[in-house]
C-alpha positions as CSV (number, residue, x, y, z in Angstrom):
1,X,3.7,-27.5,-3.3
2,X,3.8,-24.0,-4.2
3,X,2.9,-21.0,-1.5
4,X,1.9,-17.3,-3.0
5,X,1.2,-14.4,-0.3
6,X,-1.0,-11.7,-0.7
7,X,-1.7,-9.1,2.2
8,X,-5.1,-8.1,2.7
9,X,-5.6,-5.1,3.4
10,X,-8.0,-2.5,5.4
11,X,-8.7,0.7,3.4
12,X,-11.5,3.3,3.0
13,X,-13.9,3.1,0.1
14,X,-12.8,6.5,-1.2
15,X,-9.5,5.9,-1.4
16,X,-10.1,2.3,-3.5
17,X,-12.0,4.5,-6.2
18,X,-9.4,6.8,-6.2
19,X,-6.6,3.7,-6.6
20,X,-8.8,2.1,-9.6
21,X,-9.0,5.5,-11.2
22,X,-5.9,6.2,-11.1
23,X,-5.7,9.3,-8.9
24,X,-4.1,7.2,-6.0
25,X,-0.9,5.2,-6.9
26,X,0.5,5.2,-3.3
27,X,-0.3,3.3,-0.1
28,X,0.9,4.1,3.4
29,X,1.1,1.7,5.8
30,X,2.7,2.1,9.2
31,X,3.7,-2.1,9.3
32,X,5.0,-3.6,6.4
33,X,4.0,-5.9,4.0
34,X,5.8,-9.9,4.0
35,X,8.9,-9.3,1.5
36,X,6.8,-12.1,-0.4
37,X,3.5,-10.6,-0.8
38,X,3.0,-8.9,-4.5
39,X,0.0,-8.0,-4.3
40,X,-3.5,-6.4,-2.0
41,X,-6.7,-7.4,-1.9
42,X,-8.2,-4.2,-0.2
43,X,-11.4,-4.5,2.2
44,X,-13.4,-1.8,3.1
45,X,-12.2,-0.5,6.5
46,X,-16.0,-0.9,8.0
47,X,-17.8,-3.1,6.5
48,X,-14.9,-6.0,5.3
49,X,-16.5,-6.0,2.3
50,X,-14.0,-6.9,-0.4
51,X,-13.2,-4.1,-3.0
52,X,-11.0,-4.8,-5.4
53,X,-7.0,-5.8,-6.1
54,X,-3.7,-4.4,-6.8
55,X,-0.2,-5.4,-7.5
56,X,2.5,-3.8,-5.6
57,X,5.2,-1.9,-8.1
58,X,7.7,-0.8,-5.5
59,X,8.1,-0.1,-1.7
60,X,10.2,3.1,0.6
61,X,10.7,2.9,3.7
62,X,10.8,6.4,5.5
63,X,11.8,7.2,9.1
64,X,13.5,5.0,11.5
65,X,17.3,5.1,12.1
66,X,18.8,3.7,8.8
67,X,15.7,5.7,6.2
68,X,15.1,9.0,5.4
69,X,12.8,10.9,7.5
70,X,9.5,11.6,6.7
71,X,6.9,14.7,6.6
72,X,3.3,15.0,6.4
73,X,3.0,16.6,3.6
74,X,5.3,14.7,1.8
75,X,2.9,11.4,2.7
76,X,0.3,13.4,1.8
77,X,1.2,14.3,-2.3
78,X,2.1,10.7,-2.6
79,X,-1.3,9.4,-1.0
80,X,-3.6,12.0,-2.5
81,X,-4.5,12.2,1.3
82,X,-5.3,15.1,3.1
83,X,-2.7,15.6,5.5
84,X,-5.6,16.5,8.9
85,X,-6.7,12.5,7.3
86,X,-3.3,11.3,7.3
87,X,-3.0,12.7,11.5
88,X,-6.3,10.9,11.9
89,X,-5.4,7.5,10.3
90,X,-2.1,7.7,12.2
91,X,-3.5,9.3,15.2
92,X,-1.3,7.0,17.4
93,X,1.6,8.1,16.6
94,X,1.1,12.0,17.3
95,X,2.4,12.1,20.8
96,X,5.6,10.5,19.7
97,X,8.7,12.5,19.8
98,X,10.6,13.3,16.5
99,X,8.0,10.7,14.8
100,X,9.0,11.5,11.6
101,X,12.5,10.2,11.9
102,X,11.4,7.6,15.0
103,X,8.5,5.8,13.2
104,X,8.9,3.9,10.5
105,X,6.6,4.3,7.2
106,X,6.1,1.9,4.5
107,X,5.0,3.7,1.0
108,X,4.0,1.2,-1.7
109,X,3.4,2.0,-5.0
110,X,0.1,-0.2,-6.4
111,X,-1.9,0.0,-9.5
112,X,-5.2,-1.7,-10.1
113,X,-5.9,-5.5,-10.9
114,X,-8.2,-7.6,-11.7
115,X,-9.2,-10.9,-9.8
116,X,-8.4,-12.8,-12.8
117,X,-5.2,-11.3,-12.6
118,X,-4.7,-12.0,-9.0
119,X,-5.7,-16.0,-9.8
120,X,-3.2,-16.2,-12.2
121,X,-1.0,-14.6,-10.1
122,X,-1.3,-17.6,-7.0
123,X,-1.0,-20.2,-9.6
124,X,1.7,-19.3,-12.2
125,X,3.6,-16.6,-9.5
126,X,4.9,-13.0,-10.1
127,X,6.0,-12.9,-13.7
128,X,2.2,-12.7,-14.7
129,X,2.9,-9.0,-13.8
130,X,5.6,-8.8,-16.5
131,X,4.8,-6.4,-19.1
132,X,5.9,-6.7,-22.7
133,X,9.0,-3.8,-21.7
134,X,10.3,-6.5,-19.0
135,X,10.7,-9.4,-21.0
């Protein structure tokens, strides 16, 4: 028996668009992702309607006690999210003292897949995301 995770995720249509075109390459979650998972499937954030897939390339982990702190506008050049968006999507965290050391932020690097891609990735595991350069 073999067991794959994925994470699906909630996102906003916008930013999906701007992830498949390539003007988003980085995701900001304030949880993170099971050290297994490799990949999102992204849902739109209001109507759960499923938008598309992407492999995750890398994760940082800013804030907390042991990770480099964090800024706003920092998370915002690597979101391509305006940083008044970024306050509203992580509105809970406002009120919290020295947040940007205290709270811990998970930045992950994605880039587009297909669903084919994603299938092949449950049955035959990660190395389907191998390029030609990692071999």
């Amino acid at each position: 028996m073999i067991t794959r995770c994925v994470t699906v995720a909630k996102i906003r249509r916008e930013y999906w668009q701007m992830i498949q075109d390539g003007r988003k390459r980085y995701e900001i979650r304030d949880s993170p992702v099971d050290r297994r998972s490799h990949a999102f499937v992204f849902v739109d954030a209001d109507s759960q309607e499923h938008l598309g897939c992407a492999r995750i390339t890398s994760e940082t982990r800013f804030g907390g006690y042991d990770a480099s702190p964090w800024t706003w506008g920092m998370l915002s050049q690597l979101s391509a999210v305006p940083v008044d968006e970024l306050q509203e999507l992580f509105s809970w965290m406002l009120g919290v003292k020295d947040m940007e050391s205290e709270v811990d932020l998970y930045v992950y690097e994605v880039e587009p897949i297909t669903e084919a891609t994603l299938t092949a990735y449950i049955f035959h595991g990660p190395d389907v995301f191998k390029t030609k350069e990692d071999a």
